[in-house]
N, C-alpha and C positions, 0 to 999 in steps of 0.2 A: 569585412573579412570573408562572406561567404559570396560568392559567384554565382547567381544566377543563371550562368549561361553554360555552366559544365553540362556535361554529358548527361548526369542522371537526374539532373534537375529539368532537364528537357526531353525525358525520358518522360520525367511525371509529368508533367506539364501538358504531354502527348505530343512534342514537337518531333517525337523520334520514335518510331516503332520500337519494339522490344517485342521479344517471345514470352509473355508472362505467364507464369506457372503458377501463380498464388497472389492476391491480392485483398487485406483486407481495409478498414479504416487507417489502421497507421503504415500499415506497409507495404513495398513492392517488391514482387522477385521474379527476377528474369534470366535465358537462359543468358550465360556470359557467353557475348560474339568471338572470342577466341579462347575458347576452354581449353582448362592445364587435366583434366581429367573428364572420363567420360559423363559425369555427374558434374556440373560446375555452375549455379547458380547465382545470381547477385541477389541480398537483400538490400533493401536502403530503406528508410527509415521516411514517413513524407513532414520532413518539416527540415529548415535551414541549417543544417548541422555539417560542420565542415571536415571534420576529424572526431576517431572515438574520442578524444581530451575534449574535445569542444562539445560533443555528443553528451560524456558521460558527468561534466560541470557546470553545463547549463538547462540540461532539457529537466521536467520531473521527475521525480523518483520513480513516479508511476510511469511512466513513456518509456523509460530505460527497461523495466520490469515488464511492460507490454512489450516493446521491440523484442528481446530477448526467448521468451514465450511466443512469439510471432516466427522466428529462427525455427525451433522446435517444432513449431505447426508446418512448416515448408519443409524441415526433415522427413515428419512424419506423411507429409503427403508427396513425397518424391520415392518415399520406401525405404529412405537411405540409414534410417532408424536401427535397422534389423542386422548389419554389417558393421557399421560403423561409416563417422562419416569426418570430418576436417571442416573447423573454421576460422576464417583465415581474417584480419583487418590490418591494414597496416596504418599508422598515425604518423604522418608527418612524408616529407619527401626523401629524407636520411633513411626511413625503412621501405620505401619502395611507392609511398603513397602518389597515382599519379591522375587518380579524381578525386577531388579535392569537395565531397561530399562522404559524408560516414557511409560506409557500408561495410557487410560481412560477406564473405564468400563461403559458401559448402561445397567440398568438393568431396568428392562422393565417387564408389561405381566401379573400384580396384583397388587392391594393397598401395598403398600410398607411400610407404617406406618413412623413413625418421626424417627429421627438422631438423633438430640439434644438433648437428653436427658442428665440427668445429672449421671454422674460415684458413683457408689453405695459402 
């Protein structure tokens, strides 16, 4: 199920530069190459996890609890703590998913305006 050859798996892997901002044991964060705001980081997570469902069913309780804590460590050293900041993952292809490894986006850096709105 998981692909090996996506983007962020060769990200980690070093097959692909990235701008990394934060990296510890379990994770990476990098700037996003086409940012939706001036603050736009990826995290991902370094182990085979395809989707948050597949992310949040199989990896351990504890990995889920370090990744997440891991987020907040990259807020807190981006600054973006202090303002407030958006995180974004989308799970499946129906919501938007178009690499096909878990990750979260923070996007950060200006008024961001609402989500919820309703489909027109």
């Amino acid at each position: 199920m998981y692909d090996n050859s996506n983007v962020f798996a060769r990200i980690l892997s070093g097959d692909i530069p990235a701008a990394k901002v934060y990296e510890d044991d379990t994770v990476l964060a990098f700037n996003d190459s086409s940012p939706s705001a001036p603050v736009h980081v990826i995290v991902v997570p370094k182990g085979e996890y395809s989707s948050f469902q597949h992310f949040t069913e199989t990896a351990p309780v504890e990995a889920i609890g370090k990744f997440f804590q891991s987020v907040q460590r990259v807020a807190k050293h981006l600054g973006v703590d202090k303002n407030g900041f958006r995180l974004v993952t989308n799970n499946g292809a129906d919501a938007g998913q178009t690499v096909f490894h878990f990750h979260v986006h923070i996007l950060a850096g200006e008024p961001l305006g609402g989500v919820c709105g309703r489909r027109t």
